[in-house]
N, C-alpha and C positions, 0 to 999 in steps of 0.2 A: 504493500500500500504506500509506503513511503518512499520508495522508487519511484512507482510510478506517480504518485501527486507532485515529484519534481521533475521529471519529465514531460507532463503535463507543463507544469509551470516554465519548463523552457521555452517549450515550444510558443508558448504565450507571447513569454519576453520576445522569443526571434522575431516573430511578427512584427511586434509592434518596435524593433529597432533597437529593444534596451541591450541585449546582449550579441555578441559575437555569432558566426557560426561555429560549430563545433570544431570544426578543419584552422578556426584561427585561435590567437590570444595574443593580449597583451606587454608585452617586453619591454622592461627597463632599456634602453638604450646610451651610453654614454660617448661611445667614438664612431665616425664614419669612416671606414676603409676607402678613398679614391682612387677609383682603377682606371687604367687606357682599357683602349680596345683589345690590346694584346691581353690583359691580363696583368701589366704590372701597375704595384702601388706607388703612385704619386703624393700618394697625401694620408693622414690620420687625422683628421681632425676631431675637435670635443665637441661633441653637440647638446652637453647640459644647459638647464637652460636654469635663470634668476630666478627666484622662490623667495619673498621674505615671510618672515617664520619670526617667532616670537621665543625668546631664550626662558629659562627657567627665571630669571630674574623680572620679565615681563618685556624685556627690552626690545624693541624692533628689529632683527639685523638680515640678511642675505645670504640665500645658501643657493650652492648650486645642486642641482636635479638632474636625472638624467631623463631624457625623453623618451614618455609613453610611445612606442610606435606596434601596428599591429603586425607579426609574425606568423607563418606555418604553426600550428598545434607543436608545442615543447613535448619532448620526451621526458617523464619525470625519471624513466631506470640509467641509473650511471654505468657509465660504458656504452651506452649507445645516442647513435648520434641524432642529430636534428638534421630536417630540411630545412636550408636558409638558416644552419649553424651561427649564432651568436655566443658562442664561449670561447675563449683566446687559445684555451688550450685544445683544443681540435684544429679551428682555424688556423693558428701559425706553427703549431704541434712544438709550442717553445713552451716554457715555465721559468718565472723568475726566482733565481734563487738567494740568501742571506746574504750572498756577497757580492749584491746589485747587478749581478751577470745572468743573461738567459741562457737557457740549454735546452737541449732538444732530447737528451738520454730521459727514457720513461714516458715520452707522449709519443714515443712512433705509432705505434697503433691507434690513439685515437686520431690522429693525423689523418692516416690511412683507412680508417674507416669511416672519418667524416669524409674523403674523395670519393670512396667507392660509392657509399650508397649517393650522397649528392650529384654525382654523375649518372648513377642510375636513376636518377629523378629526374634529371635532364635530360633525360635520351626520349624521355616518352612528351614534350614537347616538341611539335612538329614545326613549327614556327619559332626559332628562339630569335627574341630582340636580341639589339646591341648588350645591354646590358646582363644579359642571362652569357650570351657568348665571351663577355669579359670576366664572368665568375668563374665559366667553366676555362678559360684561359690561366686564370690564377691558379686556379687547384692544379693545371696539367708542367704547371713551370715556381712556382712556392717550393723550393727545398728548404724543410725549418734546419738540417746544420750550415746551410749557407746564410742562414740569416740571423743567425744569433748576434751580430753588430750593428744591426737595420738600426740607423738614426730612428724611425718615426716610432721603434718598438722603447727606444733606450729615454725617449724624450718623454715618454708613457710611465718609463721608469715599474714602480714598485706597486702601481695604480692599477696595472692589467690585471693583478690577482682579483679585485672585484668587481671589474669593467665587464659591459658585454659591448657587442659589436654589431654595426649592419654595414652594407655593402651598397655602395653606386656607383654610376657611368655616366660621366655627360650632364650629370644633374638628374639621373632618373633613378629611384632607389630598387634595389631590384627585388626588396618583398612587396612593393607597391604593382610592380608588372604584373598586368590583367593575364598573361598566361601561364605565369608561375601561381597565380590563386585559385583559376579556373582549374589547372592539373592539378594542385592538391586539392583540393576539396573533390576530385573526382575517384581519388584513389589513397586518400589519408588515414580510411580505415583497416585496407590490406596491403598497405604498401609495407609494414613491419609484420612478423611473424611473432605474435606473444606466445605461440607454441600450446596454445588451450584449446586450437584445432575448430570445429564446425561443431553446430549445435543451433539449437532451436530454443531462445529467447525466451526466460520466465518471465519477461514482464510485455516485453511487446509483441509475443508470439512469433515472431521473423526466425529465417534462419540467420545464423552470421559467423562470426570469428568470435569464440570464446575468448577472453584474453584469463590471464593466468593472475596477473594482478591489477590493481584498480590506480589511479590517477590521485594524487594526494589531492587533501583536503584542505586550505590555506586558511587562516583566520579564528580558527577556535582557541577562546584565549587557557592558557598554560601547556598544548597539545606541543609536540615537538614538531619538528621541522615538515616531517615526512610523513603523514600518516594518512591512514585509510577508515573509510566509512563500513567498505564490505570487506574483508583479508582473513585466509583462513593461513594458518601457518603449524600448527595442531594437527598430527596422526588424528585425536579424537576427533575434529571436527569434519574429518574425510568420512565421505559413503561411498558404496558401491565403486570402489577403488579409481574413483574423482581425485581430482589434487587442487590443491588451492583453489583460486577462480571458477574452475568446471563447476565446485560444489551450488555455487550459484546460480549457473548458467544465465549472465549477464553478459548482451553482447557487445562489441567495444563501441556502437551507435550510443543503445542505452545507457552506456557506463560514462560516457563522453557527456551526454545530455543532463545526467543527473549531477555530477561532478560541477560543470560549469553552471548549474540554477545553484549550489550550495554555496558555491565559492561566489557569486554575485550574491547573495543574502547574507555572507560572512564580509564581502566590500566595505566595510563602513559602519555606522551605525545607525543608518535610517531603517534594516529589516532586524538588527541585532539590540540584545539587551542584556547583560548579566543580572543571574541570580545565584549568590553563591558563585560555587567556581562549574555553572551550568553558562554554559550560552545557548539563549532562546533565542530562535528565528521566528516571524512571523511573516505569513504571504497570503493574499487572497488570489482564487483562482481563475482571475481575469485579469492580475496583476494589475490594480487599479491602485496608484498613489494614495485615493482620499482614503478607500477602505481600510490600506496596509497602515497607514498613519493615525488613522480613528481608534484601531486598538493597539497600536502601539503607545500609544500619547494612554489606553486606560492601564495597559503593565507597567507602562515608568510613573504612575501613580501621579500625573500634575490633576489630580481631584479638585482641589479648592482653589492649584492660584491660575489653571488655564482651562476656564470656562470655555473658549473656547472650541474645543475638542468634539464631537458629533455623541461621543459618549459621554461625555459628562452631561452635555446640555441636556438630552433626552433624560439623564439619571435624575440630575433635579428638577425639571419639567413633571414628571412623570411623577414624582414625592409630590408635586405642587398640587398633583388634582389637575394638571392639562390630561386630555385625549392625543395623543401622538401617533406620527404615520412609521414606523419604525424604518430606516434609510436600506438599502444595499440589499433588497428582498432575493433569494435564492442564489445569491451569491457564497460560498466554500472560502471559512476560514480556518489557515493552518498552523500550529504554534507547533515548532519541535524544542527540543530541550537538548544538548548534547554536553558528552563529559570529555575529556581525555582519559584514557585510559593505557599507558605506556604508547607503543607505537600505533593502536587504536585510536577510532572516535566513538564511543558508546553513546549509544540513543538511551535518555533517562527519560525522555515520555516525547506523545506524537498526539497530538487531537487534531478531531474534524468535526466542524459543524459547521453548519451553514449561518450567518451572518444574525438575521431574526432570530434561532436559536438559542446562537451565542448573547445575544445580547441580553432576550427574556431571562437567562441563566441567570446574567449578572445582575438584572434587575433583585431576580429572587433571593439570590447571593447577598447584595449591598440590603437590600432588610432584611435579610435575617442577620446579618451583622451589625445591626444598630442599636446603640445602648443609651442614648441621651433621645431628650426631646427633641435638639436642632438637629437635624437631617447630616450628617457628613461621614459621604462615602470611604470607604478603608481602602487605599492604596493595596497593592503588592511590595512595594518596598516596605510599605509597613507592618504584614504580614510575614513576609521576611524577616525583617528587625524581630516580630514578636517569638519566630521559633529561633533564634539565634541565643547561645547561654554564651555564658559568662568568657569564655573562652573564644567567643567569634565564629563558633561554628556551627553553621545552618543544619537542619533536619532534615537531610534531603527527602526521605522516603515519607515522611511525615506530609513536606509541602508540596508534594508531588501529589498528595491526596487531597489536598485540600484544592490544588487548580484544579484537578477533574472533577470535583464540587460545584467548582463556582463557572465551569467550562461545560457540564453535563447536567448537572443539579441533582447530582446522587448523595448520597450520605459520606458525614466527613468519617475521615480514617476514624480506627477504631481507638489508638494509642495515641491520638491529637490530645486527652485531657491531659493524659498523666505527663506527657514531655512539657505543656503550659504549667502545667501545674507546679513542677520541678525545676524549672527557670524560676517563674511566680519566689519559690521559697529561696533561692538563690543568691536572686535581686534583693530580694527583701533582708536577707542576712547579711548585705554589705553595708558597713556601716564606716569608712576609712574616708578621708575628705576626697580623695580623687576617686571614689567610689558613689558619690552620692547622687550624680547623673543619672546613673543603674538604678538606686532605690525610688530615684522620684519616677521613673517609668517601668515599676514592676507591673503593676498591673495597667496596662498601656489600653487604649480605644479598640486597637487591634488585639491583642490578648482577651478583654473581656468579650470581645464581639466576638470571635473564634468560640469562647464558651457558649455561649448563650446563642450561638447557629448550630452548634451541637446540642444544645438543648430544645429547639425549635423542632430542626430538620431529623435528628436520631431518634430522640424521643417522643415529636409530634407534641411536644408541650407548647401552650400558648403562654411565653413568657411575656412579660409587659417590657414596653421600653422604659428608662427613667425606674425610679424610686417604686414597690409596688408595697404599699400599703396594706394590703390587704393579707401580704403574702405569710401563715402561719406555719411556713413550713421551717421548723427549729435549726435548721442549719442557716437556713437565712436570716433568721433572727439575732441566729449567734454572731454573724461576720455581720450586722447592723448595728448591736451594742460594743464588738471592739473598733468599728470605724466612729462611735457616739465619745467613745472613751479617748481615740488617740486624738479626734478633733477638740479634744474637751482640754487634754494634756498640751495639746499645739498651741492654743488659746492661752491660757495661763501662763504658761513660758513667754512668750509673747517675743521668741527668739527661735534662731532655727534650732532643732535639736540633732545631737550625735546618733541618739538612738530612741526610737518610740515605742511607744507600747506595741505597735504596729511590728513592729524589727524585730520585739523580743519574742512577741505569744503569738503571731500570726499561724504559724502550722502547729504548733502546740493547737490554738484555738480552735484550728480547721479539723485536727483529728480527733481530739479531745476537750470538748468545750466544758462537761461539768466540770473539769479539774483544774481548769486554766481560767474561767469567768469569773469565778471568786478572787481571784487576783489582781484581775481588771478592773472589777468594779472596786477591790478595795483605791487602787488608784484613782479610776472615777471619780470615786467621793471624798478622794482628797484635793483635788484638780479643781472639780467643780468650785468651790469655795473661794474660789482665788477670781471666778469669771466674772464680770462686772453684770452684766445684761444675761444668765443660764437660763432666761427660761425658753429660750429655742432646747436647748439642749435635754432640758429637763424633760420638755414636753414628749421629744423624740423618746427617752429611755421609756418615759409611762405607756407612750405608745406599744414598743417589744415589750415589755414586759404585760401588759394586758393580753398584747395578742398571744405570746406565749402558752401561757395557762397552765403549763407545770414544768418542771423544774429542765435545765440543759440537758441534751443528748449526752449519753456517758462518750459513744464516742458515734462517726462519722468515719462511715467504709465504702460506702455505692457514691460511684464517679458522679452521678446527677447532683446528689447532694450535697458534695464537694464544691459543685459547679458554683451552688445554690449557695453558700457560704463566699468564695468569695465575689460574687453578685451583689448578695448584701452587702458586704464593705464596700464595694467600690461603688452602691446606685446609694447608702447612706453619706460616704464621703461625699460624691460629687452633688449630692442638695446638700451639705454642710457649707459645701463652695458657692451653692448657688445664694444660700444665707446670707453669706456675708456678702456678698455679691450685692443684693438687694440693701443690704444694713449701708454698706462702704455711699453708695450714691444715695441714700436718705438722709445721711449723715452730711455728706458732702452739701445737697440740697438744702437741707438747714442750716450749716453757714454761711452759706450763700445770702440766702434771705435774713 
């Protein structure tokens, strides 16, 4: 499936111009090779070009570049050569060595193998321009030990090691000749032998050239240089006494196709985004800018400050009580996830829905994750931050269940509480000055919303948004009088604190409340006495303790009611916030007047 929805998605791009054909690509270029007709070199010249660039400092300055130009499809296996070869050591079969001198001992063969097959690419050219006959004149009269003194190789100096090259006559470059592009592209897929022999296409059904191995993959961030999407390298992973590639049976069409959509969605960062050390792509399958950008703009989370965005508008439109036409009707959107995995690319997750699908999901998703009265949607970066502990390390397997949630609107993972949960006491237990960041965002917008969509969606319970008054379920009662007590404690201090009630009994509280509430409230009722204005406060304990009706849980062991504890604390905190909130500009109001 994932083959094929990128080979789809080339074919899209070719059409519409975004990407290359298969038979071409891209190449750094930094020197031009000038040839006569005969075939000899006149000239090297540099053909980078001025780039200003911005230094670490912020400072403006100017670097030089080498120029994009478009080349024959690169060979990625070393030791074998290219058509319209741009690497110095095939082209002059020299290498520079420590002691500023070239030498030819150790490239004779790629030399010689860049001649043979590039003449054999030339022969099938019936018409060769000027310029094709001055290439094949250099290869037939280039000896690299006679040229190991070449002024224009010496004047290049120690720079050849990372240079690449192209070739012209006359002023006409000769991978730009309309016959040198027309014969590759007519024979670029059999003109090399990958030795995987013939076979009949798992994805596109065709028959074709197996190839044995796959085209690396450029742009996934920590993957190494050289690696592959599909690569079997494993006795175990052979059948039916297949090897490598065969196991696949991907032909070098579809392998080309697919290769070149990944590596244009790995270009940049308009189709890319990190999570963790995942890179997510995203593409719709009509390859439409607005679409690819609409959910891209809702995974890099600008929720609140780039209204903007086709999803966000509709997200709070849609809360506001508007009727909406939902955009991009039967349009296929695609989000992959990939890992590094030594000289692999692991695929960590792959969705498909179509656009309205997608969207409804999210709607369903952004309410069931909402825990205040004002409406504001939960980012993915925030989501991220919340499975993240102390150590900086994401949950992969955790938040991979929770996108197919909000992407499908299935049920969150099963082991989403207890990993929240165990951050939650974490954060809570840092109490050191450079720690205090962590404690003021334990229990985060993201974090409570993750519980309380697990409580919706798993449980089918009707949780309220904000403060629920009503709610006499004892766990929540318990995390409502330690959030009454540390706001009571915070108040009296009337200073930030090292450590609160909060920091001390919070999981104490959550597993064990009758043993731990007696502690609290002795603190309570010492704190209170100190508060100017307690009867917000007072009122709020009379409230738990009526609803109550008999004495604290001994203890708290089922995940709901875990949930339901810290809910409490954190929908009693945030109206303790809302309190003074309302007090701060009453206050302010009557000095005014």
């Amino acid at each position: 499936m994932l083959i094929k929805a990128l080979c789809d998605y080339y074919d899209v791009l070719f059409r519409q111009g975004k990407i290359l054909s298969t038979a071409l690509e891209k190449v750094n270029i930094s020197y031009l090779i000038s040839l006569t007709a005969d075939g000899r070199v006149v000239s090297v010249r540099c053909c980078r070009e001025k780039e200003k660039i911005l230094n670490k400092k912020g400072v403006e300055k100017e670097k030089d570049v080498p120029a994009a130009m478009i080349l024959p499809r690169r060979i990625s296996k070393s030791g074998v050569t290219n058509i319209i070869e741009h690497r110095p050591e095939y082209i002059f079969g020299l290498s520079y060595g420590k002691d500023g001198e070239f030498c030819s001992k150790g490239n004779e063969k790629n030399h010689q193998t860049f001649v043979r097959e590039n003449r054999r690419f030339l022969d099938l050219i019936s018409t060769p321009s000027p310029v094709v006959n001055a290439y094949r004149m250099f290869m037939e009269t280039w000896k690299p030990e006679d040229e190991i003194r070449n002024r224009f190789l010496l004047d290049i100096g120690k720079d050849i090691k990372t240079a690449y090259f192209a070739f012209e006559c006359g002023g006409k470059l000769l991978h730009e000749d309309p016959d040198v592009i027309k014969t590759w592209e007519a024979v670029c897929d059999s003109f090399y032998d990958n030795s995987g022999g013939i076979g009949q296409c798992s994805v596109s059904g065709k028959i074709g050239n197996i190839p044995l191995t796959h085209d690396r993959i450029k742009g996934v961030i920590g993957a190494q240089a050289r690696c592959s999407l599909v690569s079997y390298n494993n006795d175990s992973e052979t059948s039916y006494g297949q090897e490598q590639g065969k196991n696949s049976c991907i032909t070098e069409e579809v392998m080309h196709k697919y290769v070149a959509a990944i590596n244009y969605l790995l270009d940049g960062w308009s189709h890319k985004e990190m999570i963790g050390d995942i890179t997510v792509l995203v593409w719709s399958a009509d390859a439409d800018e607005e679409k690819e950008n609409a959910v891209m703009g809702f995974l890099r989370g600008a929720m609140e400050s780039d209204k903007g965005n086709p999803v966000e508008q509709l997200l709070y439109r849609i809360n506001n009580g508007e009727s909406v036409d939902v955009p991009f009707k039967g349009v296929d959107i695609y989000i992959l996830g990939l890992r590094p995995n030594g000289g692999r690319i692991a695929t960590v997750f792959f969705y498909k829905n179509n656009f309205p699908a997608f969207f409804e999901n999210v709607i369903k998703y952004q309410a069931d994750m909402q825990v205040t009265q004002e409406y504001k949607p939960v980012s993915v970066y925030a989501v991220q931050n919340a499975l993240t502990d102390g150590g900086g390390k994401l949950n992969i397997p955790i938040y991979s269940g929770i996108q197919r949630a909000m992407l499908f609107g299935t049920k969150f993972p099963a082991g989403m509480v207890n990993v929240i949960l165990r951050i939650i006491d974490t954060d809570m237990g840092k109490v050191t000055a450079n720690e205090q960041g962590s404690k003021k965002n334990a229990i985060s917008l993201a974090r409570m919303g993750l519980l309380k969509a697990y409580m919706r969606r798993n449980y089918e319970e009707d949780v309220k948004v904000g403060l629920d008054r009503e709610n006499k379920n004892k766990a929540y009662l318990s995390g409502r009088i330690l959030a009454v007590a540390t706001e009571v404690q915070n108040y009296a201090a009337k200073k930030k604190l090292n450590r609160t009630l909060a920091d001390r009994f919070f999981r104490q509280a959550r597993c064990y409340p009758a043993s731990t509430i007696p502690k609290i409230w002795d603190s309570y009722t010492y704190y209170i006495k100190k508060v100017e204005h307690p009867e917000f406060y007072q009122n709020e304990v009379k409230e738990i303790t009526d609803l109550m009706e008999s004495r604290y849980p001994e203890g708290i062991q089922r995940p709901e009611d875990q949930i339901q504890f810290v809910a409490g604390y954190f929908d009693e905190c945030n109206e303790a916030f809302q309190h003074r909130t309302r007090t701060g500009k009453k206050k302010a109001t009557e000095d005014m007047e």
